[in-house]
C-alpha positions as CSV (number, residue, x, y, z in Angstrom):
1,X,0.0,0.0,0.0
2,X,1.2,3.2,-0.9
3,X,0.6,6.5,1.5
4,X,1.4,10.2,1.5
5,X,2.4,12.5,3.7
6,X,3.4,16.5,3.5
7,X,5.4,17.8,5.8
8,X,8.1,20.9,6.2
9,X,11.1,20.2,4.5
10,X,13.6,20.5,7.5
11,X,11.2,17.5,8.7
12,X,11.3,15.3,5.8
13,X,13.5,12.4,7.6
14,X,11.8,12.5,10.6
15,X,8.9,9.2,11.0
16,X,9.4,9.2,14.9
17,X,6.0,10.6,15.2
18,X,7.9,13.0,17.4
19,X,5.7,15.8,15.9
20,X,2.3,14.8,16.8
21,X,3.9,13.7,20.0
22,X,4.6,17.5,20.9
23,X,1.4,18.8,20.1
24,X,-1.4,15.6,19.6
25,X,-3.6,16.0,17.6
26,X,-7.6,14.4,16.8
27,X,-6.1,10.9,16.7
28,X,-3.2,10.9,19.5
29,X,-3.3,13.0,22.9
30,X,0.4,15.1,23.8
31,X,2.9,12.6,24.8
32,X,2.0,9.9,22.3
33,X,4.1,9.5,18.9
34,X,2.3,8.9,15.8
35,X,3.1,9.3,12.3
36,X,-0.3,10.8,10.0
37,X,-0.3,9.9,6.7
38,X,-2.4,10.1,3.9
39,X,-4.5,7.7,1.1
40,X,-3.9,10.4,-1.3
41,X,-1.8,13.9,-2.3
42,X,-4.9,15.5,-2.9
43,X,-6.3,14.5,0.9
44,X,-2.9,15.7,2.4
45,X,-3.2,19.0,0.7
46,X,-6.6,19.3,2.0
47,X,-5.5,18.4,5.7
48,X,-2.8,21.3,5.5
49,X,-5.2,23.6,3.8
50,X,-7.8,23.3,6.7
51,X,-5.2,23.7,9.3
52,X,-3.3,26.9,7.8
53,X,-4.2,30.7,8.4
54,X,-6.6,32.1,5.0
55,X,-3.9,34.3,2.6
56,X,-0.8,32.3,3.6
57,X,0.4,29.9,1.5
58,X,2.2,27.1,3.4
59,X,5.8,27.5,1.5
60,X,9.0,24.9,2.0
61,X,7.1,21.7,2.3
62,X,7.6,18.3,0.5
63,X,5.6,15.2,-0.1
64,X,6.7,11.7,1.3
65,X,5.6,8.8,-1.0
66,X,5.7,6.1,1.8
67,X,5.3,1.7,1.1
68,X,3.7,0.0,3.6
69,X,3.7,-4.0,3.1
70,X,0.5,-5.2,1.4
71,X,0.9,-8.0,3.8
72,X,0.6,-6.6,7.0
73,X,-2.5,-6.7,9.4
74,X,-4.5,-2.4,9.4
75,X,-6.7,-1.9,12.3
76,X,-10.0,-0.4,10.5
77,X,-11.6,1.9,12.8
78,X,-15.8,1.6,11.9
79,X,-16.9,4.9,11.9
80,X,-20.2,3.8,13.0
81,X,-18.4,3.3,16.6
82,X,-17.2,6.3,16.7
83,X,-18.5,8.8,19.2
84,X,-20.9,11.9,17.7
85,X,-17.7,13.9,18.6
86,X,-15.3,12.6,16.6
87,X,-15.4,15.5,13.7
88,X,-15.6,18.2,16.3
89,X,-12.5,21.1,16.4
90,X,-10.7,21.2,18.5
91,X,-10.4,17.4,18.6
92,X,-12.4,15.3,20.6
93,X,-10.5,13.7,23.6
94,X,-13.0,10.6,22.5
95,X,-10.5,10.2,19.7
96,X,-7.2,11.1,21.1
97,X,-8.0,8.1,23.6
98,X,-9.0,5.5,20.8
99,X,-5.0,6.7,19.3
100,X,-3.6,6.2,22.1
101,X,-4.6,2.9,22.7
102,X,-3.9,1.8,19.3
103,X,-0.7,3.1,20.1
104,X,0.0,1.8,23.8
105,X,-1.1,-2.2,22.7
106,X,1.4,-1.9,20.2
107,X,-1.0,-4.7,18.5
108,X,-0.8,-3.4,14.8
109,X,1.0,-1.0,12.8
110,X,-1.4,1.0,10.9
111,X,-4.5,1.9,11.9
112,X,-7.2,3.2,9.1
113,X,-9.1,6.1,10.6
114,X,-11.8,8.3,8.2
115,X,-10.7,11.9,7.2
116,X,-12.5,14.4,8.6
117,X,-11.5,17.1,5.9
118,X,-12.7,15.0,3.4
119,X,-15.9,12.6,3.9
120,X,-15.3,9.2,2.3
121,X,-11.6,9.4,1.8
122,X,-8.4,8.0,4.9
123,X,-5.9,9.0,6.8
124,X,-3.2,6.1,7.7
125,X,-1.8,6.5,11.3
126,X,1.4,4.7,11.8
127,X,3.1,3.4,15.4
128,X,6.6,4.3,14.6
129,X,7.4,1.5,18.0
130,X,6.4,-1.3,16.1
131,X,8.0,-4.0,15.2
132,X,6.9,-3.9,11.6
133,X,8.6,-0.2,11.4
134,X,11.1,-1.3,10.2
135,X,9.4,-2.8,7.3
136,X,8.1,0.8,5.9
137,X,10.1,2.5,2.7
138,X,10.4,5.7,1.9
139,X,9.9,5.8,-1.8
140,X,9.6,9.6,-3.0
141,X,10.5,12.7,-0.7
142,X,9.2,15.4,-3.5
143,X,9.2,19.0,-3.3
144,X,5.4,20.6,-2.9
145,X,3.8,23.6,-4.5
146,X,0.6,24.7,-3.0
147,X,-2.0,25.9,-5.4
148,X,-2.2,29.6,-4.0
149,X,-6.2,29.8,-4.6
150,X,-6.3,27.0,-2.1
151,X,-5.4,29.5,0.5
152,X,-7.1,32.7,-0.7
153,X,-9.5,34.8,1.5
């Protein structure tokens, strides 16, 4: 399976998860490494777009093209399970905890969660403590143009 993810440059060899670690987010609470990736370029544009001020245009970034066995194991999360909060922003603690725990059983290595920016489509959240890590590849780190209309007001 193939993934994305779009990060700052000066980040681009960095999958500890350290990031989302220092700050959470809707799918991990601050003090838990994760890595957020991606089904698509098109969804991780979107995910930047919705968390970036209106009139600046996110500049220095690149886009991780990242394999991820076809044979390994992906915790689906069922939307229908999730709590009536799970969209809401600021992020549900309801979500961070369900995260965390997919982090803290260390059971899989992906877990398949629904994007929130864009109904229908995935994010891919990845325990970088796993022993399957090691398994992942970095295929493509490519530099990123945002589409400036994306960002005016």
């Amino acid at each position: 399976m193939i993934v994305f993810r779009l990060c700052k440059k000066k980040h681009s060899s960095d999958l500890t998860g350290k990031g989302a670690e220092k700050s959470g987010g809707r799918w991990n609470s601050k003090g838990t490494a994760m890595i957020y990736t991606c089904e698509s370029r098109a969804l991780c544009t979107a995910e930047i777009a919705v968390h970036s001020p209106l009139g600046i245009v996110p500049a220095d970034y690149v886009i991780i093209t990242i394999k991820i066995p076809d044979n390994i194991e992906i915790f689906e999360l069922d939307i229908k399970n999730l709590k009536e909060d799970w969209k809401l922003f600021p992020h549900s603690h309801s979500t961070q905890l369900i995260g965390d725990k997919f982090i803290s059983e260390n059971k899989y290595f992906v877990m398949k969660v629904p994007s929130v920016v864009v109904q229908g489509d995935f994010n891919y959240l990845i325990n970088p403590f796993h022993d399957d890590f090691k398994l992942l590849k970095i295929l493509n780190i490519n530099d990123f143009e945002f589409d400036s209309r994306l960002f005016k007001r």
